[in-house]
Structure formats: structure tokens, C-alpha cells
C-alpha positions in Angstrom: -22.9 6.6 -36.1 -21.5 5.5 -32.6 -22.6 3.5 -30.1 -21.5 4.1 -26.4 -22.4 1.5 -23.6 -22.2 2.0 -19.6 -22.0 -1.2 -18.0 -22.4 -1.0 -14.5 -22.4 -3.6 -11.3 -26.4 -4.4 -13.1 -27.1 -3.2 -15.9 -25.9 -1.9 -19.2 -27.3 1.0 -21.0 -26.2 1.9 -24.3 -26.6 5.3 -27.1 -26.6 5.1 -30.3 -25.2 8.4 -31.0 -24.7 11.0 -34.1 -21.0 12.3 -33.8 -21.8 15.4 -36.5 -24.0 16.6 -33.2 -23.6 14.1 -30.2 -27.2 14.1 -30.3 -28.9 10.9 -29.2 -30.7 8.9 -31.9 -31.5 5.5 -30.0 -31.3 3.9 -26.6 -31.2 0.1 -25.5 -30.8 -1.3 -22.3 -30.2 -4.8 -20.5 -28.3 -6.5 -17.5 -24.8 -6.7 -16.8 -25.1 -9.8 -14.4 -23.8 -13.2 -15.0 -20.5 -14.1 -16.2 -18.3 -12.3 -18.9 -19.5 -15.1 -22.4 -23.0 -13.9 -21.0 -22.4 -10.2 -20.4 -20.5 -9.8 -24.1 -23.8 -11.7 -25.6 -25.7 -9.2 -23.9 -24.4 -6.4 -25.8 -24.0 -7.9 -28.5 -28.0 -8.2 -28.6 -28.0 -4.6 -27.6 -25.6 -3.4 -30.5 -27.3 -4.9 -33.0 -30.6 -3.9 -32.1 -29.3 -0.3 -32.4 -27.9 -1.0 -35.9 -31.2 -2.5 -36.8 -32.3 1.3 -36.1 -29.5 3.3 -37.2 -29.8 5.7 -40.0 -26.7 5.4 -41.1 -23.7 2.6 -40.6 -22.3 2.1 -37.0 -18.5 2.8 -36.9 -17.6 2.0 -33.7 -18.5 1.1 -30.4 -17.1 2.3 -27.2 -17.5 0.9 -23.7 -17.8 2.2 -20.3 -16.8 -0.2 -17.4 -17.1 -0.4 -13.8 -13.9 -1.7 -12.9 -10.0 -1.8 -14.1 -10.8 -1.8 -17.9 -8.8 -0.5 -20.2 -6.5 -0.4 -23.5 -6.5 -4.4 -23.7 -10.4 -4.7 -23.7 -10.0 -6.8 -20.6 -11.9 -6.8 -17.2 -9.0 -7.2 -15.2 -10.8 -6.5 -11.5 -13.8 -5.0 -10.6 -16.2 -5.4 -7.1 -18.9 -4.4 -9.5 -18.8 -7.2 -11.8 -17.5 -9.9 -10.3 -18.3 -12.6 -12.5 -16.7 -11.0 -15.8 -13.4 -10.7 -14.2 -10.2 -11.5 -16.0 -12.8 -12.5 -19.4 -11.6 -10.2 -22.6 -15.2 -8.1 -22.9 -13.8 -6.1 -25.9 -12.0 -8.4 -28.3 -15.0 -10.7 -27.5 -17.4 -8.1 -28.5 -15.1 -7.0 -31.5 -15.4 -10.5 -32.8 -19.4 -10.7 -32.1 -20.3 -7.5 -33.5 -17.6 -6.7 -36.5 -17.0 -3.2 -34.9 -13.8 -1.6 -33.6 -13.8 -1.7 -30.0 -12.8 1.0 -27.3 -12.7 -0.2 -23.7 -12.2 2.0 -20.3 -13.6 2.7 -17.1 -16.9 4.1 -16.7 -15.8 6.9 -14.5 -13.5 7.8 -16.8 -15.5 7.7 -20.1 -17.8 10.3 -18.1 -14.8 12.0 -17.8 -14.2 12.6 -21.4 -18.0 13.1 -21.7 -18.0 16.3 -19.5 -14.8 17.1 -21.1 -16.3 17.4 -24.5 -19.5 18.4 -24.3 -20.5 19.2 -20.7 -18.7 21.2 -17.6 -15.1 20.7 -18.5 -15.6 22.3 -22.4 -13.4 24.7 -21.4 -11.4 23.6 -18.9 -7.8 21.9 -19.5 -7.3 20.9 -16.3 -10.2 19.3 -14.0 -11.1 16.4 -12.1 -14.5 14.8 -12.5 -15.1 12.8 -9.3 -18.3 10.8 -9.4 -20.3 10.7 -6.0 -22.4 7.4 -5.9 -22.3 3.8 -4.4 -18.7 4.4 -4.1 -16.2 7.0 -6.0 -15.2 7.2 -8.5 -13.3 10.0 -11.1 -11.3 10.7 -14.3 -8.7 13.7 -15.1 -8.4 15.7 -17.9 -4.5 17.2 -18.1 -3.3 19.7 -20.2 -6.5 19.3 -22.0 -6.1 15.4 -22.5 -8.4 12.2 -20.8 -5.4 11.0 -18.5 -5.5 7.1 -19.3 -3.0 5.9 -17.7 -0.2 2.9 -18.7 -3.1 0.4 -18.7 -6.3 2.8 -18.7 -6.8 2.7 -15.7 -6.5 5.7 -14.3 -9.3 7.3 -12.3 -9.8 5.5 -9.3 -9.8 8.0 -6.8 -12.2 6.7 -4.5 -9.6 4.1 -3.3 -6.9 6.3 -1.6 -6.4 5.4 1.8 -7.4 8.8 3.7 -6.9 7.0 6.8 -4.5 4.2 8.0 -6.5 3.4 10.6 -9.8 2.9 9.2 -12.2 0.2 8.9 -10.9 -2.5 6.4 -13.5 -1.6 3.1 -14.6 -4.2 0.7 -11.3 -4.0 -1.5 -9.4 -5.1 1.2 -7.9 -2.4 2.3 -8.2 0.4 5.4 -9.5 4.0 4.7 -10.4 4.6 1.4 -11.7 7.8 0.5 -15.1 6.4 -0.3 -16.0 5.2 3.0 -15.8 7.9 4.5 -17.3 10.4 1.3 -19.4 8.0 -0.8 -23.1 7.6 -1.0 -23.4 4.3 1.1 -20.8 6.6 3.5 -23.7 9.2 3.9 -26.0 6.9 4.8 -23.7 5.6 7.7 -23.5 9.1 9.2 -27.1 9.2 8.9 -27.5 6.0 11.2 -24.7 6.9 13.8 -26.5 10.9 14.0 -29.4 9.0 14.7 -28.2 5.9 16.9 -26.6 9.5 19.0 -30.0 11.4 18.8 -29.2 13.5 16.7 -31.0 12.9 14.0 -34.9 11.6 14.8 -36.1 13.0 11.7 -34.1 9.8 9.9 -36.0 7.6 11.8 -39.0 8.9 11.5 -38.4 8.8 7.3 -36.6 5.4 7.1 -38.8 3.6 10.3 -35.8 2.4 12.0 -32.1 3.2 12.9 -31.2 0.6 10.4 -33.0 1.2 7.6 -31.6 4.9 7.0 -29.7 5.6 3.9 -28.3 8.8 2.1 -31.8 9.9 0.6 -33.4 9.7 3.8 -30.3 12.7 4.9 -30.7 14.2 1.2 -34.5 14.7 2.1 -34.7 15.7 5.5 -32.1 17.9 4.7 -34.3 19.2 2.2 -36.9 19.9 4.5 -34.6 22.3 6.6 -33.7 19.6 9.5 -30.8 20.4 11.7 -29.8 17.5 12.6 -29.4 16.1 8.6 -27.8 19.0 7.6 -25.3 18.6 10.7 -24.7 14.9 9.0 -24.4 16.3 5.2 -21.9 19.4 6.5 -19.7 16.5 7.8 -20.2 14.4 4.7 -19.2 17.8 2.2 -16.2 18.1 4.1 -15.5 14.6 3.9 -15.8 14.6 0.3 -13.7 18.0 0.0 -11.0 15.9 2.2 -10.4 13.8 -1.1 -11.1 16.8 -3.3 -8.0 18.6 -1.9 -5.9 15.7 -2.2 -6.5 15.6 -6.1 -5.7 19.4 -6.3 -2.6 19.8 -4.2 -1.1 16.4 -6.7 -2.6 17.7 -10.0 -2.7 21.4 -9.7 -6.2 21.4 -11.1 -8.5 24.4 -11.7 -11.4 23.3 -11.9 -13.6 20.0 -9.5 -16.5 18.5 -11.5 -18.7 17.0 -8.9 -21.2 14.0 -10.8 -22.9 10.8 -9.7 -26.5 9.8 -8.5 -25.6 12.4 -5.6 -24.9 15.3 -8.0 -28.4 15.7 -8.3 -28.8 17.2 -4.8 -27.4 20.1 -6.7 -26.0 22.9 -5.4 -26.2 22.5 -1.9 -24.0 19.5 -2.7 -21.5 22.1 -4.7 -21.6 24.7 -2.3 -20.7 22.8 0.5 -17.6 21.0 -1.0 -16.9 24.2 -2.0 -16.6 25.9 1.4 -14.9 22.7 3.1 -12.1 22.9 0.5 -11.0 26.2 1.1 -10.1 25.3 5.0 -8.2 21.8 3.6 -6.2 23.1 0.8 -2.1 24.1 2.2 -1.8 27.5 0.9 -5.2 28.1 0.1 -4.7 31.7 0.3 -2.1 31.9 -2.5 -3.4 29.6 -4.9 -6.3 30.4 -7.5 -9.5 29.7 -6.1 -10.6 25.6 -7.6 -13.8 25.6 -9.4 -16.3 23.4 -8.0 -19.1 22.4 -10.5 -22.0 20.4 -10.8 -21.8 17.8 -14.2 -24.3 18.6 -16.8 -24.8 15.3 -18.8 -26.1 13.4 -16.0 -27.1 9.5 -16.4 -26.0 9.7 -19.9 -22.1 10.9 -19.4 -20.9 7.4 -19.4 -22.4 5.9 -22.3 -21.6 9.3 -24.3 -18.5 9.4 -23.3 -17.5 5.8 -23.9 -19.2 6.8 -27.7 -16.4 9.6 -27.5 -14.0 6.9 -26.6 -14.2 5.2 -29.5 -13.1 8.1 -32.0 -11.1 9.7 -29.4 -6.9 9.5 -30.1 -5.2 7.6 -27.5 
């Protein structure tokens, strides 16, 4: 048996998982706060609770991490989890638990997930690009997770798309994810309705300021102009990135997942149609795939199972 574990910015949700089928045998869960002696105690906990459970022996564990985390087991930076920074989370856990070890980013172990068992089975070339909080992504080349010299490739959501723009909360101006991520959907939302445009936000939320991306996603929903004016912009904004992972990697295929992926296909169909108009040479290249992931909240923690039996 394996055992795959997403940590994110809160929590930490791990699998115990049968690799003769991927099927899911057992599920634990706990928080991800505190600093990194605490965090590797608390999946420790969590690991053994699932090998209390297991049928059979537990082989390996693989984890998922929000964050530049990779081959050395070591949280080297993340916004996410601020307070494990720098602390070895792998080795630690290795010594704790008496398992092999596999560390990357959790972007990226959903990456392999969909690679494996979800929208990229047949694909050798894709982009997964994660639409949540922020952005994030993995690429699978030539039919190979693309690690990187460190692991940690898959950080799309920090190109600069813009120079100019507002300084974000790595430091830096532009990223792609302010202008395309879920907390950047939520801004548009506000500044449609601070220009009337959108009243229906305010009439959802109760105030300018209290409007976030499911108050668009749902008005939206309910056939509003004025929110589907905001999430048009936002799909073309998220294309904008989109095209800029094609035109480097030659890709043929876009697999769109996150918390927003569940707005489903008006989500794909709109990045869809903006990335036709942002692509140079649109008209001589294959047409991209753009598809919704199929594993949903589970692709990291699967895929960071995968990770763990997966040749580097």
C-alpha cells in the first residue's frame, strides 16, 4: 500500500491508497499550521493511523506541498506555510515513520495524478494549471512529470504578465495570478460593482467589499450580465497565461483544475475561446485541448501516492 498526503496553507489530507487499482482504501485528515517539528508530528500521527488500518504493509509515502518542495525533502519557501520554511519535512518524516519518503509540490503531484489516471492518460504533452487561491501547475513532456533541477518546477502562477502591475504578496509586480486567480476574480467582481456594473454582487455578498469569486461564479449562474461581463474578462485573463505555457512548451493539450474547476464547462469553454485570439499563429498550429481535471480534491494526495513509486 501507499500513502499520499496534500498539505496545503491549513490542512493536510492524506490516502491510503491500493497501487494494484489506485482505488482509495482510507482517508485521514489534520492541520498543516504551526511550525515544521509540529507539522512532521502531524503526519506522522496521520500515517500511522492509516497503517493501523491498512490491509496490507505501507511501502511508501509521498508528499504533496504547497511551496518549493522537492528532491531534498525540504520546504525551501512557501507563502502557504510560512512557519515550516527551510525545516527538512521529508527526512524528518522518513525518520518518524520508517518509510521511504517522496517530496514535491502539490501542484505538481496533481500533475502526475491527472497524468496517470485522470485527463492527461493519454496525453504526452499537457499542462495542468490549477485555478484556486492563487496558481498553480505542473507539465508533463514527452510523457514525463517535468521536475525540474530541484523539483520545483510548476510554478506558473508567478510569471510576471505585467511589469507594471501591482507588487503581489511574493514581492514581485504582475504575476499571472493576480490577474487570473480565484482571489483575482473576486477583485473584478468588486471593481464591476464599485463601476455599477455589477449590482447583482452586492445584492449576494451585502456590500462592495465583501464580494468574492463565488458571489461572480453564482450570479453568473443565474444568467446575470454584468457577472458574466466580469468572468469573460477573468477567462481571458486566465487564457493570457495559458498561451504563454503553449507558445514555450508546444503543448497539446491545457488541463484546467483547482476549487474553480468546478464551475465546469463554462470555465473550459471560455478559456478555450480566449486562447484562440492570444496564441501567434493560431491559425497554423493544431488546435490546444482545453479540459476540465477529473480527480478533483483528491489529485494531490493521489498523485503524491504516485510520487512515491514513480522513477525520477
Amino acid at each position: 500500500m501507499l500513502i499520499g498526503i496534500d498539505i496545503g496553507g491549513t490542512k493536510a489530507s492524506a490516502l491510503l491508497v491500493d497501487p494494484t487499482t489506485w482505488a482509495i482504501v482510507g482517508r485521514e485528515r489534520t492541520t498543516s499550521e504551526g511550525d515544521g517539528p509540529t507539522l512532521v508530528d502531524n503526519l506522522a500521527r496521520m500515517v500511522d493511523g492509516l497503517r493501523e488500518r491498512s490491509p496490507t504493509p505501507v511501502r511508501a509515502v509521498g508528499l504533496g506541498i504547497a511551496g518549493l518542495a522537492g528532491r531534498s525533502g525540504t520546504l525551501a519557501w512557501s507563502p502557504n506555510l510560512p512557519g515550516a520554511v527551510g525545516h527538512p519535512v521529508g527526512p524528518d518524516l522518513e525518520r518518524a515513520v520508517g518509510l521511504p519518503v517522496a517530496v514535491g509540490n502539490d501542484a505538481t503531484t496533481a500533475t502526475l495524478a491527472e497524468a496517470r489516471l485522470g485527463a492527461g492518460r493519454d496525453c504526452d504533452d499537457f499542462a495542468m494549471v490549477t485555478l484556486g487561491t492563487g496558481i498553480g501547475g505542473g507539465f508533463v513532456l514527452g510523457g514525463l512529470l517535468h521536475r525540474g533541477a530541484n523539483g520545483f518546477s510548476g510554478e506558473p502562477g508567478h510569471m510576471v504578465v505585467s511589469a507594471d502591475g501591482p507588487v503581489h504578496l511574493t514581492g514581485h509586480r504582475g504575476p499571472w495570478e493576480y490577474y487570473a486567480s480565484g482571489n483575482a476574480l473576486g477583485r473584478l467582481g468588486r471593481e464591476a460593482a464599485s463601476a455599477g456594473t455589477f449590482p447583482a454582487g452586492i445584492q449576494l455578498a451585502g456590500s462592495v467589499e465583501a464580494i468574492t469569486g463565488h458571489d461572480v461564479v453564482a450570479a453568473r449562474a443565474g444568467d446575470d450580465p454584468g457577472a458574466q461581463a466580469v468572468f469573460t474578462g477573468w477567462c481571458t485573463e486566465v487564457a493570457r497565461g495559458v498561451a504563454n505555457l503553449v507558445v514555450l512548451l508546444d503543448l497539446s493539450r491545457v488541463v484546467l483544475g483547482g476549487g474553480l474547476a468546478d464551475v465546469g464547462e463554462p470555465l473550459r469553454a471560455g478559456v478555450a475561446a480566449a486562447l484562440v485570439g492570444l496564441l501567434p499563429g493560431a491559425d497554423a498550429r493544431p488546435v490546444v485541448d482545453v479540459v476540465l481535471a477529473q480527480l478533483g480534491a483528491d489529485a494531490g494526495a493521489l498523485g503524491a501516492a504516485l510520487l512515491a513509486v514513480e522513477p525520477d
